[in-house]
KEZA-146627 format. One record per residue: residue in one letter; residue number from 1; chain; x, y, z of N, C-alpha, C in turn. Coordinates in steps of 0.02 Angstrom, whole numbers, padded with zeros to 5 digits. Each point is the difference from the previous one (the first is absolute). Layout:
BEGIN
<r type="A" seq="NUM" mol="A" n_xx="X" n_yy="Y" n_zz="Z" ca_xx="X" ca_yy="Y" ca_zz="Z" c_xx="X" c_yy="Y" c_zz="Z"/>
...
This chain:
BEGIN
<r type="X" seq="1" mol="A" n_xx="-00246" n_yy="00964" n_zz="00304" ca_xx="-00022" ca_yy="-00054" ca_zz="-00044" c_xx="00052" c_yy="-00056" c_zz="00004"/>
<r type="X" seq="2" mol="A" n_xx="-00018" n_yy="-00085" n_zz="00008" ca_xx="00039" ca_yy="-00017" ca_zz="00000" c_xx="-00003" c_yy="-00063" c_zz="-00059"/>
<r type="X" seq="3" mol="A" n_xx="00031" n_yy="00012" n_zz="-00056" ca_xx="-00018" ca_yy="-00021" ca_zz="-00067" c_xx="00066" c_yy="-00016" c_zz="-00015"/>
<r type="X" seq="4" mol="A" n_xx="00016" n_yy="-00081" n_zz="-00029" ca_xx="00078" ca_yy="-00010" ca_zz="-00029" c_xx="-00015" c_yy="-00047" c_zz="-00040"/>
<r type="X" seq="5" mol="A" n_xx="00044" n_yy="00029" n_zz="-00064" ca_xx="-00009" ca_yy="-00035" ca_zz="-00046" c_xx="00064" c_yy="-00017" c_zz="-00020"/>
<r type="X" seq="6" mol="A" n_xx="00033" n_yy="-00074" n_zz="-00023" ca_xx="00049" ca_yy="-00053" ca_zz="-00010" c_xx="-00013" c_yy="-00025" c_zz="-00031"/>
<r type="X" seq="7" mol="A" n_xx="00069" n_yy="-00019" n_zz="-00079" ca_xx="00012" ca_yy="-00077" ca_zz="-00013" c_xx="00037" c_yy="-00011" c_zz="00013"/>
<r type="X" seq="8" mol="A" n_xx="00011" n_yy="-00087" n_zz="-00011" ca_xx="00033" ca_yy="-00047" ca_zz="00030" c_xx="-00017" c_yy="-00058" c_zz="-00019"/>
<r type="X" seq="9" mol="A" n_xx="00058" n_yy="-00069" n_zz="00031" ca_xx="-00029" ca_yy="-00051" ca_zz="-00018" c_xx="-00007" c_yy="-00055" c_zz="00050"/>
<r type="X" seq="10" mol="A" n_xx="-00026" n_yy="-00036" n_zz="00023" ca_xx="-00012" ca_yy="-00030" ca_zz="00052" c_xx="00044" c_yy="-00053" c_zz="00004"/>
<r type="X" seq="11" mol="A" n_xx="00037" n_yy="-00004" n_zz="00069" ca_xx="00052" ca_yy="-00042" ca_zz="00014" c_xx="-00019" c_yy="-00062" c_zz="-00009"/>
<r type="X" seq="12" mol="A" n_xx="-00092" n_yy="-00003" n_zz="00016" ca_xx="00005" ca_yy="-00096" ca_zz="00030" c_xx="-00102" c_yy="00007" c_zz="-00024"/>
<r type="X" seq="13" mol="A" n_xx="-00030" n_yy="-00051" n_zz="00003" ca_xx="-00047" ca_yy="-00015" ca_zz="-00035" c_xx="-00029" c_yy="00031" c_zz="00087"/>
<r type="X" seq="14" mol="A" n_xx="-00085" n_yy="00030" n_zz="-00012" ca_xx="-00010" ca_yy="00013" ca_zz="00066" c_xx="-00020" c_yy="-00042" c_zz="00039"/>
<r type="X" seq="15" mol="A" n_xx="00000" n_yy="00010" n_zz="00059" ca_xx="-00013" ca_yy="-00023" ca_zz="00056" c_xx="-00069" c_yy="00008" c_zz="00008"/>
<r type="X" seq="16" mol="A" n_xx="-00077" n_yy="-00055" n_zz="-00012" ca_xx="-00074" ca_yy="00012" ca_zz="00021" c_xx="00020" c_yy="-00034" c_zz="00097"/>
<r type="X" seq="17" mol="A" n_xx="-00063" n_yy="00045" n_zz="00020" ca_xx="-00032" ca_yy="-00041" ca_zz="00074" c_xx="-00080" c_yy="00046" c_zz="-00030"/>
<r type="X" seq="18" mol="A" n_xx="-00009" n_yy="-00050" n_zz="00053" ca_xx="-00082" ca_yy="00063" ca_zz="00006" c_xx="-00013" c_yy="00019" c_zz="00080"/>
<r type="X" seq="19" mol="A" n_xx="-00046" n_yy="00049" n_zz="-00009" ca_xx="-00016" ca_yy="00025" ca_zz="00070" c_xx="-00037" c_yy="-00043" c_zz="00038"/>
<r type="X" seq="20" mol="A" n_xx="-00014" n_yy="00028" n_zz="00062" ca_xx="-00054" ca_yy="-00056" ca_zz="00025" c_xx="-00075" c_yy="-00013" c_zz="-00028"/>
<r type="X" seq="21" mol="A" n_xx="-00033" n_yy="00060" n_zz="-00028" ca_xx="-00053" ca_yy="00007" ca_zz="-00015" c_xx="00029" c_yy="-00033" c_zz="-00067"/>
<r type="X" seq="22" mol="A" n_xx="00033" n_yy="-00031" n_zz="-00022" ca_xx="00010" ca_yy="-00024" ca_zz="-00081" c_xx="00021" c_yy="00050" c_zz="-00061"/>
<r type="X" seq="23" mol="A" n_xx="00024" n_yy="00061" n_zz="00010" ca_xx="00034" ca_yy="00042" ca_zz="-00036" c_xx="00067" c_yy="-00022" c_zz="-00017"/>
<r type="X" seq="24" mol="A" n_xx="-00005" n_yy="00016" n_zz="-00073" ca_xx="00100" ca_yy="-00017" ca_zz="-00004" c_xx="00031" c_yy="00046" c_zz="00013"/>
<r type="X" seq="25" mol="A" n_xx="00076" n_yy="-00002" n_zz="-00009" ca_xx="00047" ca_yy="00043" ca_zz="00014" c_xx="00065" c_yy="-00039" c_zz="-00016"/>
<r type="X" seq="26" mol="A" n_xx="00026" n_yy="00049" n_zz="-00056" ca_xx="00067" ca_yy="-00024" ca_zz="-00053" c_xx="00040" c_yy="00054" c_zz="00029"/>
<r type="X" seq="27" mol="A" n_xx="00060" n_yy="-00024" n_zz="00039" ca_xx="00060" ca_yy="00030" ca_zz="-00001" c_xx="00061" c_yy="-00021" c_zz="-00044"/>
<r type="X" seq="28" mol="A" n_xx="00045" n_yy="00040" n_zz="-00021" ca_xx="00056" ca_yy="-00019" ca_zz="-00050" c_xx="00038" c_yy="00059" c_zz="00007"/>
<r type="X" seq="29" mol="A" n_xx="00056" n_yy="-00007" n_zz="-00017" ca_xx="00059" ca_yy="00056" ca_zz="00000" c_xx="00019" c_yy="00014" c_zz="-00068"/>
<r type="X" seq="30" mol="A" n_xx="00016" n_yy="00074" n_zz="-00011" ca_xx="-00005" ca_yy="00032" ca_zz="-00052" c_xx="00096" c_yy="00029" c_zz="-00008"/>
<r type="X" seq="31" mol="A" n_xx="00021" n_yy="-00030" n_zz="-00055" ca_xx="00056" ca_yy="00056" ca_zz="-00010" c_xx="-00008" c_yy="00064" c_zz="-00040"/>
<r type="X" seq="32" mol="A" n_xx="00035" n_yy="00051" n_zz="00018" ca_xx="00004" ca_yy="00038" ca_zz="-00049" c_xx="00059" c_yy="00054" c_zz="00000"/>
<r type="X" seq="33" mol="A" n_xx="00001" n_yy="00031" n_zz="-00058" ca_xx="00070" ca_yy="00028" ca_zz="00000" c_xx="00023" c_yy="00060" c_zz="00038"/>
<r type="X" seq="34" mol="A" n_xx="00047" n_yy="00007" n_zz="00041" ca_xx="00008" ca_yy="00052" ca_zz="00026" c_xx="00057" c_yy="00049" c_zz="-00026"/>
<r type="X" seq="35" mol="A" n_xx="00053" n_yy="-00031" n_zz="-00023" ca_xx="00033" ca_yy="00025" ca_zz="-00055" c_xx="00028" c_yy="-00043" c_zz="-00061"/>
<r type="X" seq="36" mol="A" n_xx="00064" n_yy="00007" n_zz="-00024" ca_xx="00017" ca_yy="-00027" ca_zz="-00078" c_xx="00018" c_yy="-00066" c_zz="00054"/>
<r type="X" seq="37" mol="A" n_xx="00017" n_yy="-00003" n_zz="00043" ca_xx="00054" ca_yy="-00054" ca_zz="00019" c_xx="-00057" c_yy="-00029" c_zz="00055"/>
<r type="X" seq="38" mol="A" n_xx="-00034" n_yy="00025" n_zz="00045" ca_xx="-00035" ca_yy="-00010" ca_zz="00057" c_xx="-00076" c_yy="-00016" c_zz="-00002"/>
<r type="X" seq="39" mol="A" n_xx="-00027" n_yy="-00055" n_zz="00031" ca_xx="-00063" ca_yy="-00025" ca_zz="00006" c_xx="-00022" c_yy="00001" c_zz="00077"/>
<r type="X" seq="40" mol="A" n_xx="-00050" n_yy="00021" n_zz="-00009" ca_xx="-00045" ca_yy="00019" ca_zz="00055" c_xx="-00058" c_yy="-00057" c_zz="00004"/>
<r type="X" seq="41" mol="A" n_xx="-00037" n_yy="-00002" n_zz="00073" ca_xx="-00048" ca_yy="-00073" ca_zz="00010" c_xx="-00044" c_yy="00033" c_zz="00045"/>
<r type="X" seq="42" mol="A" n_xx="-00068" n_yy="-00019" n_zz="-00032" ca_xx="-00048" ca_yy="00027" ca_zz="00069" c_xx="-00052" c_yy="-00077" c_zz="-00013"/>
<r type="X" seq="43" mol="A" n_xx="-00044" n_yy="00000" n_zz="00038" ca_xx="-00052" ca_yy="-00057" ca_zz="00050" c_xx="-00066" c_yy="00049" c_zz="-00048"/>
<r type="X" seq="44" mol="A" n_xx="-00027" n_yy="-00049" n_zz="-00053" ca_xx="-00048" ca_yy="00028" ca_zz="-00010" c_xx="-00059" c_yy="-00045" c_zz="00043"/>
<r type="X" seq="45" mol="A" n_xx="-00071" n_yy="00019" n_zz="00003" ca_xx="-00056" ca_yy="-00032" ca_zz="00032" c_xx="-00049" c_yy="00006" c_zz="-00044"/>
<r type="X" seq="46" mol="A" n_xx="-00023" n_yy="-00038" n_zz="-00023" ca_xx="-00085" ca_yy="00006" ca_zz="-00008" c_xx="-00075" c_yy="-00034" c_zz="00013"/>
<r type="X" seq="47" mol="A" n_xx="-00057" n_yy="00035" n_zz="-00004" ca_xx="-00037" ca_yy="-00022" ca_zz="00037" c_xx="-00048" c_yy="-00015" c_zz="-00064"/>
<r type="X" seq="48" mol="A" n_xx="-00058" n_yy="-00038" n_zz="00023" ca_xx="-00065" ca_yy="-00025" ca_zz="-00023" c_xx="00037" c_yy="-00001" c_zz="-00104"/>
<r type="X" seq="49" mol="A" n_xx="-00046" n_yy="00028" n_zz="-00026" ca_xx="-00019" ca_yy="-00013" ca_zz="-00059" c_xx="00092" c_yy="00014" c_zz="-00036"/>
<r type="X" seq="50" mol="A" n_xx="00036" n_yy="00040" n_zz="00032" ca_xx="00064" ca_yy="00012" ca_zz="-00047" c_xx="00057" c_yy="-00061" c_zz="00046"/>
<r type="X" seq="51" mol="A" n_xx="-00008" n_yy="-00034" n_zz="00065" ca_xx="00025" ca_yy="-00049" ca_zz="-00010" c_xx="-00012" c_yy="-00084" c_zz="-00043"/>
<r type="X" seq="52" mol="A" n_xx="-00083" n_yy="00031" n_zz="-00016" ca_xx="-00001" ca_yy="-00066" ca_zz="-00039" c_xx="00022" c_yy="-00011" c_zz="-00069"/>
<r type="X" seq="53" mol="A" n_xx="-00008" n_yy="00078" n_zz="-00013" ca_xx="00059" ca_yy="00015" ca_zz="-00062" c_xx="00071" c_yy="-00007" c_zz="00012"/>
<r type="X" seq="54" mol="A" n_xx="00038" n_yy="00003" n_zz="00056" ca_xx="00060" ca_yy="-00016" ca_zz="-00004" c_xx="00004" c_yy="-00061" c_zz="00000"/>
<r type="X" seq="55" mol="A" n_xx="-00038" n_yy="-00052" n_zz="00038" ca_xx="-00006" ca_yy="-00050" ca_zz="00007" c_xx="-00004" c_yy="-00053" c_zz="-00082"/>
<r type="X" seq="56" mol="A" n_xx="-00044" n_yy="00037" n_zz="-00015" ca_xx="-00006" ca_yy="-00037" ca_zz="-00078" c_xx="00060" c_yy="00036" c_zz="-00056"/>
<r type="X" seq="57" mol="A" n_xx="00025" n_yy="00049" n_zz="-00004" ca_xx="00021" ca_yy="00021" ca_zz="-00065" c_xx="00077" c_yy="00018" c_zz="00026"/>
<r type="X" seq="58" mol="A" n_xx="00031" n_yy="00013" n_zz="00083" ca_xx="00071" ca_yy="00009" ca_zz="00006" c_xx="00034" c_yy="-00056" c_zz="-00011"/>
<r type="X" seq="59" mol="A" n_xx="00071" n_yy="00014" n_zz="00003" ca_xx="00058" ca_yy="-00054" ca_zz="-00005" c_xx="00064" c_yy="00012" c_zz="00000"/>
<r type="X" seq="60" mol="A" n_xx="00058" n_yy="-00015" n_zz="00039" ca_xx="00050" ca_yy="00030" ca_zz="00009" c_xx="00008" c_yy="00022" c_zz="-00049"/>
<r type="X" seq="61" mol="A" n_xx="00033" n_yy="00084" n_zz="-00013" ca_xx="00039" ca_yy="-00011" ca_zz="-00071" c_xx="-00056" c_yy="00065" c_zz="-00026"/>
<r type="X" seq="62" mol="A" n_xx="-00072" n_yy="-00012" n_zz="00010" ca_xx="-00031" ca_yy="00048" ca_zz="-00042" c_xx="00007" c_yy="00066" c_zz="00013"/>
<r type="X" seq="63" mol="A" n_xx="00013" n_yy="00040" n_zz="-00054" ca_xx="00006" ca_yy="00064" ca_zz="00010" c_xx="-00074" c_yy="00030" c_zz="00015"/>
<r type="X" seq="64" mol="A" n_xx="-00020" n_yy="00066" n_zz="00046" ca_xx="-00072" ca_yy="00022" ca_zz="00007" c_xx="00030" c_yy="00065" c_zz="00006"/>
<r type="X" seq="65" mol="A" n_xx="-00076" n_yy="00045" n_zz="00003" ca_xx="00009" ca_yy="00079" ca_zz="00015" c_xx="-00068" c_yy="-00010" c_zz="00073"/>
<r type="X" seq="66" mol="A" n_xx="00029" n_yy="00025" n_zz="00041" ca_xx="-00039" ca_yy="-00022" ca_zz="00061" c_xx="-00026" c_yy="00080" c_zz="00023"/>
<r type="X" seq="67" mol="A" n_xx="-00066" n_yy="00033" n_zz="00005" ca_xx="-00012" ca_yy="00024" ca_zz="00033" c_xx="-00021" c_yy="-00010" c_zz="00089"/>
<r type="X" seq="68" mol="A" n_xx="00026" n_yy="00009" n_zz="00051" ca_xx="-00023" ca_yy="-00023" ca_zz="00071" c_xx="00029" c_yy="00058" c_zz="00050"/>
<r type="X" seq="69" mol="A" n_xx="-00033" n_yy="00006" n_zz="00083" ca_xx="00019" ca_yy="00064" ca_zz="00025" c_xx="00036" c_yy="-00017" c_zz="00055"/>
<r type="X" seq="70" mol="A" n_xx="00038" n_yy="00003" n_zz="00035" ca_xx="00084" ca_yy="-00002" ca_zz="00044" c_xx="-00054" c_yy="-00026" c_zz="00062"/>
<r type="X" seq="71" mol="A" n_xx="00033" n_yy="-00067" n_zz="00029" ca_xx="-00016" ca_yy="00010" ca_zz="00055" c_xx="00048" c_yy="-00009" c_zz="00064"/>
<r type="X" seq="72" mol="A" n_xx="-00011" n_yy="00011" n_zz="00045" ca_xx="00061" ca_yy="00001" ca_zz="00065" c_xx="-00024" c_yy="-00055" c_zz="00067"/>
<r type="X" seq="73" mol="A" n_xx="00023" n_yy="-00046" n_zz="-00014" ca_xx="-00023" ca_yy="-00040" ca_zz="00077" c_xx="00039" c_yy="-00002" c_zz="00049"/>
<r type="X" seq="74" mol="A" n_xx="-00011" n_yy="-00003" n_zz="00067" ca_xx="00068" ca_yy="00006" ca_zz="00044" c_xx="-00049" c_yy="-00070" c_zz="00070"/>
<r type="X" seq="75" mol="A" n_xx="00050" n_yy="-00034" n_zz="00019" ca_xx="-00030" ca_yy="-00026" ca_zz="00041" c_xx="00066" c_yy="-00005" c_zz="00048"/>
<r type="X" seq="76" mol="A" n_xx="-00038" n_yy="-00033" n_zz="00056" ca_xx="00060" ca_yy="-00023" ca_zz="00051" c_xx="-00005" c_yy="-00082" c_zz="-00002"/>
<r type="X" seq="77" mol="A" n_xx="00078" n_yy="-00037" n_zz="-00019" ca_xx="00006" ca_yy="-00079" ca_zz="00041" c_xx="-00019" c_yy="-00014" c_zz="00065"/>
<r type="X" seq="78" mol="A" n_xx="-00014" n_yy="-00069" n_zz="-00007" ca_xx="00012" ca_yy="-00038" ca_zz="00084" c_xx="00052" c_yy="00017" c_zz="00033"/>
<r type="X" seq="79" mol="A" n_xx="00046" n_yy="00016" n_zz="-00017" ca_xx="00071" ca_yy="00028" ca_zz="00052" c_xx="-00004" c_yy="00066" c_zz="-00006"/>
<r type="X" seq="80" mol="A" n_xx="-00053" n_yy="00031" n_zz="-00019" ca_xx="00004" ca_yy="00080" ca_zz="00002" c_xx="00060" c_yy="00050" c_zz="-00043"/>
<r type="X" seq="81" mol="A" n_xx="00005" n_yy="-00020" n_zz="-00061" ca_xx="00035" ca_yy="00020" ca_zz="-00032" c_xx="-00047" c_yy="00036" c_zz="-00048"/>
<r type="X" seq="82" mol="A" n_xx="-00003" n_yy="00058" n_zz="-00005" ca_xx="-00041" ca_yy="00039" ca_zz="-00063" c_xx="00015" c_yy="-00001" c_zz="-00070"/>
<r type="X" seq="83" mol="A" n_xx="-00017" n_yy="-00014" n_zz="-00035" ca_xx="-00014" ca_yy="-00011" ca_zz="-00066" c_xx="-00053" c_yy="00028" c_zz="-00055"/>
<r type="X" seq="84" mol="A" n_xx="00038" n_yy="00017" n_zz="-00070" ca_xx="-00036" ca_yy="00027" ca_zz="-00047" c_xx="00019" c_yy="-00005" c_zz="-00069"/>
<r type="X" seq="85" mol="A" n_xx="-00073" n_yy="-00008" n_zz="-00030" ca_xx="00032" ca_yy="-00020" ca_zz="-00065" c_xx="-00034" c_yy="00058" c_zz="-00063"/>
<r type="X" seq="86" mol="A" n_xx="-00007" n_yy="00004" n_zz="-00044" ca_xx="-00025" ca_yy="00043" ca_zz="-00049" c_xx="-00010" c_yy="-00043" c_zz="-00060"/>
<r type="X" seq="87" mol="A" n_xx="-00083" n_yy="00005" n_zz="-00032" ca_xx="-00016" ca_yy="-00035" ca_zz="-00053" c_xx="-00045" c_yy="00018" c_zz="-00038"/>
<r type="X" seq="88" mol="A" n_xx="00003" n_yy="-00012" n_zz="-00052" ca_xx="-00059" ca_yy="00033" ca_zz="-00047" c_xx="-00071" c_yy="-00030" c_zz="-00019"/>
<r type="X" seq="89" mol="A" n_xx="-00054" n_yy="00024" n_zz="00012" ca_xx="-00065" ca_yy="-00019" ca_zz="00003" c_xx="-00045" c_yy="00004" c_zz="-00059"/>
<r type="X" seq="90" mol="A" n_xx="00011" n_yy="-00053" n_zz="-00058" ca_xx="-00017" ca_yy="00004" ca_zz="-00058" c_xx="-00051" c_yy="00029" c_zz="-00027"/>
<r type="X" seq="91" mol="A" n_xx="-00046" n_yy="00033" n_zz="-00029" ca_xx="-00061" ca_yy="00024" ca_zz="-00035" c_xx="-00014" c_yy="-00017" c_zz="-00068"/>
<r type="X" seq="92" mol="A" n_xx="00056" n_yy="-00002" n_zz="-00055" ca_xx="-00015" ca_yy="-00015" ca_zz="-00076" c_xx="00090" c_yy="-00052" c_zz="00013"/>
<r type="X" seq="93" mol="A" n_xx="-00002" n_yy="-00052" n_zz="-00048" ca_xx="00059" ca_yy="-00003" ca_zz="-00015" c_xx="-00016" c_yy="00005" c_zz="-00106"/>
<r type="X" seq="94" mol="A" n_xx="00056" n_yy="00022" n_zz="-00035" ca_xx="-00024" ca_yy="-00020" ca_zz="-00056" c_xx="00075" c_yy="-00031" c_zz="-00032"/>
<r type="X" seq="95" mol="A" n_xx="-00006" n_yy="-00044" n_zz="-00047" ca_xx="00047" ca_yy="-00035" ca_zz="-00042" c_xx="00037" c_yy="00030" c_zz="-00044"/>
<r type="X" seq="96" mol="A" n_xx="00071" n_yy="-00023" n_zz="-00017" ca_xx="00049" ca_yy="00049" ca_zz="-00028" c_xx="00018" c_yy="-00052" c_zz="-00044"/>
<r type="X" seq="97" mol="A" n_xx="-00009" n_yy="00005" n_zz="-00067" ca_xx="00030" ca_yy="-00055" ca_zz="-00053" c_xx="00072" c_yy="00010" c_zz="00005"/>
<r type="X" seq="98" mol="A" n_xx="00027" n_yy="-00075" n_zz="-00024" ca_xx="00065" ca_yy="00007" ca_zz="00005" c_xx="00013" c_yy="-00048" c_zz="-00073"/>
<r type="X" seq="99" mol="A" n_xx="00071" n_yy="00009" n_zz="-00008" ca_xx="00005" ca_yy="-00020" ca_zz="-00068" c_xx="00034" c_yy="-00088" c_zz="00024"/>
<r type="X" seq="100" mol="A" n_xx="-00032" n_yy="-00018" n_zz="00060" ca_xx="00039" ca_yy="-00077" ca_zz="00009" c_xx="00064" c_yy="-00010" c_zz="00061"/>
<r type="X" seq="101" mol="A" n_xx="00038" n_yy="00079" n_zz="-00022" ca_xx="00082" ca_yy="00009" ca_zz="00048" c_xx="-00014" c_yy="00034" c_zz="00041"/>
<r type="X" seq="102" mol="A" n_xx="-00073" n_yy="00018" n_zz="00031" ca_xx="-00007" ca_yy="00064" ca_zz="00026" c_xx="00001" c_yy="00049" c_zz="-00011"/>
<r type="X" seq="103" mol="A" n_xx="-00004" n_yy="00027" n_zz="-00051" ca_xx="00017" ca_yy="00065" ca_zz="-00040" c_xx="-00091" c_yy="00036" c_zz="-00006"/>
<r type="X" seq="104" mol="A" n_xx="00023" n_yy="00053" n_zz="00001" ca_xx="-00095" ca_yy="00033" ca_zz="-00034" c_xx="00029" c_yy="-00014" c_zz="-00073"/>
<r type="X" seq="105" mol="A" n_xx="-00080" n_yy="-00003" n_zz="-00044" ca_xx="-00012" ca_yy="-00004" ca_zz="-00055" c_xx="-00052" c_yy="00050" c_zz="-00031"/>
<r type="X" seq="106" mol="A" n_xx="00044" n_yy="00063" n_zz="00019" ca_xx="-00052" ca_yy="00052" ca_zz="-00033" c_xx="-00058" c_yy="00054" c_zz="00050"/>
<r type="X" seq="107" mol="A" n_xx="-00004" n_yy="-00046" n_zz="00063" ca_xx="-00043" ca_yy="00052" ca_zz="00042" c_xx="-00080" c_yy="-00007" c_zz="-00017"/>
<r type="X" seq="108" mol="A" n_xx="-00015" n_yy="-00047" n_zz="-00047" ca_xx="-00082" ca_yy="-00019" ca_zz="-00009" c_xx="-00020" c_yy="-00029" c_zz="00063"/>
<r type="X" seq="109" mol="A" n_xx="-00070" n_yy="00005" n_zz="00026" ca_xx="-00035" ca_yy="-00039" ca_zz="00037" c_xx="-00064" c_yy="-00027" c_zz="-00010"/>
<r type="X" seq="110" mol="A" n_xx="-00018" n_yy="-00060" n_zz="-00036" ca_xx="-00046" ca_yy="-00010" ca_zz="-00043" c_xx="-00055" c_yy="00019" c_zz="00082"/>
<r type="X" seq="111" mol="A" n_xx="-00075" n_yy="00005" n_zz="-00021" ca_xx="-00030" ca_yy="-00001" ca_zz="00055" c_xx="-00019" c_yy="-00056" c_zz="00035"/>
<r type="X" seq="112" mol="A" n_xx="-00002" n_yy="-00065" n_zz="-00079" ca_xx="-00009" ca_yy="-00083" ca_zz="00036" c_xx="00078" c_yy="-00017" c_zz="00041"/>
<r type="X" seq="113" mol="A" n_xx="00037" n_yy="00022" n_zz="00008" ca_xx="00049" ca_yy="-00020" ca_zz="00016" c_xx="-00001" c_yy="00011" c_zz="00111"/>
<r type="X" seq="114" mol="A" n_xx="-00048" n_yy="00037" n_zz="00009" ca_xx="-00001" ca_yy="00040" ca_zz="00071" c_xx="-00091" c_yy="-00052" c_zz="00012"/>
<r type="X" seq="115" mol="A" n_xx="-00012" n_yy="-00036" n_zz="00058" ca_xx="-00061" ca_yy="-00028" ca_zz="00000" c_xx="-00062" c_yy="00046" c_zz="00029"/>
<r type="X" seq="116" mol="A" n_xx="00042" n_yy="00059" n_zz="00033" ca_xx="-00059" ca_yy="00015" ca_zz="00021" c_xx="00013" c_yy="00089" c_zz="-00004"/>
């Protein structure tokens, strides 16, 4: 099964393009904690209906609880140098109140608060 679930807060407001057929797709980078002292960063992606939710409701700074499943791309450069990266492939994201400083405020998640 390949199921991961993260919070975090997004470094930078996301990134829309759309596909060719006119699909969106919101990438943004996610911190999150790896220990007391240490922060960790992964490449989130999303597609159709949950990038238009990132699109409308992310913003650097917001805290989320992101359900999405690992993915692995590897390609080769023009100079033939192999390359690979690892990123997470969004499915639900949902919203994490904060008290303003970033802080949780209790762990509620109203249901108007998540659009879809």
């Amino acid at each position: 099964m390949n199921n991961c679930i993260l919070t975090g807060n997004l470094g930078g407001d996301p990134d829309i393009r759309y596909s060719q057929n006119g699909d969106p797709i919101a990438t943004f980078n996610l911190a999150f904690r790896l220990s007391k002292d240490k922060t960790g960063w992964v490449k989130v992606v999303c597609f159709n209906k949950t990038a238009e939710v990132a699109e409308t409701y992310l913003h650097k700074g917001a805290k989320i609880l992101l359900s999405a499943t690992l993915d692995h791309n590897k390609w080769e450069t023009e100079d033939g140098q192999q390359k690979s990266t690892i990123q997470l492939i969004a499915n639900r994201i949902e919203f994490i109140k904060t008290d303003g400083r970033g802080f949780e405020s209790g762990g509620n998640h109203d249901s108007d608060e998540t659009p879809f």
